[in-house]
C-alpha atoms as an extended CHARMM CRD file, in Angstrom:
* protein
*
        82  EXT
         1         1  UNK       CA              0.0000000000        0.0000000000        0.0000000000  PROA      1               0.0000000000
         2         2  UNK       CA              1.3610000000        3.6400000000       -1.0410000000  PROA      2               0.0000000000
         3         3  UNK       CA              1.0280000000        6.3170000000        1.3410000000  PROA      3               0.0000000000
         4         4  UNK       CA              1.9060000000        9.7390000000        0.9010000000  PROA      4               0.0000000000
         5         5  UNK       CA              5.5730000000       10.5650000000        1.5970000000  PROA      5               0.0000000000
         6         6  UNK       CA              7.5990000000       13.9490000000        1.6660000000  PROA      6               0.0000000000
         7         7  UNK       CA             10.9090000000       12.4900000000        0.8400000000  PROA      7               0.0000000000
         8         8  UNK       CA             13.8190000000       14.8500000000        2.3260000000  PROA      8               0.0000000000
         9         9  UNK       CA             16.4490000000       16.1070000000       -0.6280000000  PROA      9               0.0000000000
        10        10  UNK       CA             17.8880000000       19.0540000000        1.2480000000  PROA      10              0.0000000000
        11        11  UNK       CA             21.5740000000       17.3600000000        0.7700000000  PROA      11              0.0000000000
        12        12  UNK       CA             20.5400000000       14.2810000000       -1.6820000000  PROA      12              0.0000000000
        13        13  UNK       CA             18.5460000000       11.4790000000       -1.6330000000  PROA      13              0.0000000000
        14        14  UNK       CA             20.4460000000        8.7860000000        0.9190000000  PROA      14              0.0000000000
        15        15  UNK       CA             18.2020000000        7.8520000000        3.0520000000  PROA      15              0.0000000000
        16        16  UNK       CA             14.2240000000        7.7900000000        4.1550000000  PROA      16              0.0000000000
        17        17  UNK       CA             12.5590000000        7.0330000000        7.3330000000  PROA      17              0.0000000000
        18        18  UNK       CA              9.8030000000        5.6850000000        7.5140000000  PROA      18              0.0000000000
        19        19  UNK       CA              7.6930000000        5.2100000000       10.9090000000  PROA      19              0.0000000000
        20        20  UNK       CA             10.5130000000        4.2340000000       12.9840000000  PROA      20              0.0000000000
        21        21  UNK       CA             12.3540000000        2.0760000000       10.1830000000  PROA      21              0.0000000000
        22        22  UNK       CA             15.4660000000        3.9110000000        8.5380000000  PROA      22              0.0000000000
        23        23  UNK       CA             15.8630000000        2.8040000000        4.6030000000  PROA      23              0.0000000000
        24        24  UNK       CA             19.1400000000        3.4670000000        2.3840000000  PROA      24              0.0000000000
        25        25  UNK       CA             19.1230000000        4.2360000000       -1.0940000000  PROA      25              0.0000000000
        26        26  UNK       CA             19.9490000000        1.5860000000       -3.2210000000  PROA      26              0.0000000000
        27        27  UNK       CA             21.7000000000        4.1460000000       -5.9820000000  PROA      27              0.0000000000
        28        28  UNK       CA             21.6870000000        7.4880000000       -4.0900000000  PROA      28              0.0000000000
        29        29  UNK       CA             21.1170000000       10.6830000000       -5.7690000000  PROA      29              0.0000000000
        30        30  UNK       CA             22.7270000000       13.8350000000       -5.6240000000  PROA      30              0.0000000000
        31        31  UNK       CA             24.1640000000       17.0700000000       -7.9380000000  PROA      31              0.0000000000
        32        32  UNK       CA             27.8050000000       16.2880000000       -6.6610000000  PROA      32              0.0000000000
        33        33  UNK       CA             27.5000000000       18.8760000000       -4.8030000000  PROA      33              0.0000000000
        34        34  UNK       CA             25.5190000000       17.7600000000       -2.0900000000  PROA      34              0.0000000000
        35        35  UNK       CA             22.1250000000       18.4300000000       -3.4920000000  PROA      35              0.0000000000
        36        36  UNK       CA             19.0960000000       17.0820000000       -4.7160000000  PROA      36              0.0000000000
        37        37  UNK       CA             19.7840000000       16.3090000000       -8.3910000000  PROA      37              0.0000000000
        38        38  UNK       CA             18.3220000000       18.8140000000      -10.7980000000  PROA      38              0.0000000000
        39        39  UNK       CA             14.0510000000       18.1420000000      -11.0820000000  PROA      39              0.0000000000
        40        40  UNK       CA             14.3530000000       17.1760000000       -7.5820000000  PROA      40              0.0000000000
        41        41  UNK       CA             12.9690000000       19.5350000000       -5.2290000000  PROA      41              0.0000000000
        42        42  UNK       CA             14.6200000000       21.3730000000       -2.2290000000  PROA      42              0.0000000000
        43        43  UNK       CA             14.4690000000       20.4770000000        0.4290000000  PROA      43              0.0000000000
        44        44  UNK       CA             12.0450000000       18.2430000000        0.4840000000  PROA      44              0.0000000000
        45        45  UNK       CA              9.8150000000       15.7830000000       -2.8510000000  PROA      45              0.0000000000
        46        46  UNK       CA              6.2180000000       15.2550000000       -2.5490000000  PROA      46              0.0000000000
        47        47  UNK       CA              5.3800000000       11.5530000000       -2.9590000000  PROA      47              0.0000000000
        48        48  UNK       CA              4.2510000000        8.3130000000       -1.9720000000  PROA      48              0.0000000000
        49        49  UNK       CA              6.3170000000        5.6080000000       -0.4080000000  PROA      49              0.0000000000
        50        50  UNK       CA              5.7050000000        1.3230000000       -0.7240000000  PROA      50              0.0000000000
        51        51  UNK       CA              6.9410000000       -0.1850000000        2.0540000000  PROA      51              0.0000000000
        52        52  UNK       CA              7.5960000000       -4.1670000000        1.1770000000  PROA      52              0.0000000000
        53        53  UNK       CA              9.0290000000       -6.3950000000        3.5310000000  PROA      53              0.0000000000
        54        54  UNK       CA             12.5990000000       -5.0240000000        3.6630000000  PROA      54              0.0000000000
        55        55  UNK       CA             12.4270000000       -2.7040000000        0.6390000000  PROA      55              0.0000000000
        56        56  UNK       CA             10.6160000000        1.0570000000        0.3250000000  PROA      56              0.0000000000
        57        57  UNK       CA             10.2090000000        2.4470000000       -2.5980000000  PROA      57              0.0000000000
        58        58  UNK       CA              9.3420000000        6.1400000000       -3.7470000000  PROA      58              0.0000000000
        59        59  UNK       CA              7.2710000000        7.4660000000       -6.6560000000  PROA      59              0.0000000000
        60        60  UNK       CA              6.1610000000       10.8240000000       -7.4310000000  PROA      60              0.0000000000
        61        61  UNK       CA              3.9250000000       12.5610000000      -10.3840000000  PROA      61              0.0000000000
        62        62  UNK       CA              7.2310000000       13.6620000000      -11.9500000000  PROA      62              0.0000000000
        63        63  UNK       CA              8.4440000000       10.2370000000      -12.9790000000  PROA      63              0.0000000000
        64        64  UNK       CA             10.6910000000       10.1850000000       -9.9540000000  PROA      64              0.0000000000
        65        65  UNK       CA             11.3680000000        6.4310000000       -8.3560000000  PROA      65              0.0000000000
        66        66  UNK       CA             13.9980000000        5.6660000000       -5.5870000000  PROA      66              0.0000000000
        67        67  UNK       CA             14.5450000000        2.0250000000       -3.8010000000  PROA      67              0.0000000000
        68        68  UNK       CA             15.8600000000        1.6760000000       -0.6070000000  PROA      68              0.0000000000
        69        69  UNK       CA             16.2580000000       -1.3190000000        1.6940000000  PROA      69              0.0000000000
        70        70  UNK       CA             16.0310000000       -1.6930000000        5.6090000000  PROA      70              0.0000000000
        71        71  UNK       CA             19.1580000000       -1.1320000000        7.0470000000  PROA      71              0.0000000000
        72        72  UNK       CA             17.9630000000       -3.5340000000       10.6060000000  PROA      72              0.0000000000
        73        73  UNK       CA             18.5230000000       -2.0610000000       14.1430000000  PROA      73              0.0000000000
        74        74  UNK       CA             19.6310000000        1.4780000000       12.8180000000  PROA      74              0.0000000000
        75        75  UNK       CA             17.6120000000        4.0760000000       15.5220000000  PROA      75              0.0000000000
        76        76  UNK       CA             19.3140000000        7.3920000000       13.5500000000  PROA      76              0.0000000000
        77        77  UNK       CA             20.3280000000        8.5190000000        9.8490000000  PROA      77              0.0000000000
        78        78  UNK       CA             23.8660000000        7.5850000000        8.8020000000  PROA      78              0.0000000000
        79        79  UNK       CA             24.6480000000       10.9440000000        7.3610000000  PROA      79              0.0000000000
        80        80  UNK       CA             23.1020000000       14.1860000000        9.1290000000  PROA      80              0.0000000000
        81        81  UNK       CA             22.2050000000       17.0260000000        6.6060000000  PROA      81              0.0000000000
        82        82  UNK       CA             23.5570000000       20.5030000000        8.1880000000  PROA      82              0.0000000000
C-alpha cells in the first residue's frame, strides 16, 4: 500500500525514514555537490512511499522512483544534513 511521503532532498537522496524504520538508497542521488539532483525539489519531494518487507520504494507525479532497503537495528540517519 502507497502512502503519501515527503521524501527529504535538502543534501541528496540517501536515506528515508519511515515510521521508525530507517531505509538506504539503493543508488543514491545527488548534484555532486551535495544536493538534490536537478528536477528534484529542495528540500524536500512530494510523494508516496511502498513499504515491502525489507524494501521502500518512492514514486512521485514527476516520474521520480527511488529504492531503498532496511538497514535492521539502525535508531538514527547515517549521514546528518547541516
Amino acid at each position: 500500500m502507497s502512502v503519501p511521503f515527503a521524501l527529504f532532498t535538502h543534501c541528496g537522496i540517501y536515506e528515508a525514514r519511515v515510521q521508525d524504520t530507517f531505509f538506504v538508497a539503493d543508488q543514491p542521488l545527488d548534484d555532486g555537490n551535495g544536493n538534490p539532483p536537478a528536477g528534484w525539489g529542495n528540500p524536500y519531494q512530494s510523494g508516496t512511499i511502498t513499504v515491502t518487507g525489507q524494501r521502500a520504494v518512492f514514486h512521485d507525479d514527476l516520474g521520480h522512483t527511488v529504492t531503498f532497503h532496511e538497514r535492521p537495528g539502525a535508531t538514527t540517519f547515517l549521514k546528518i544534513c547541516a
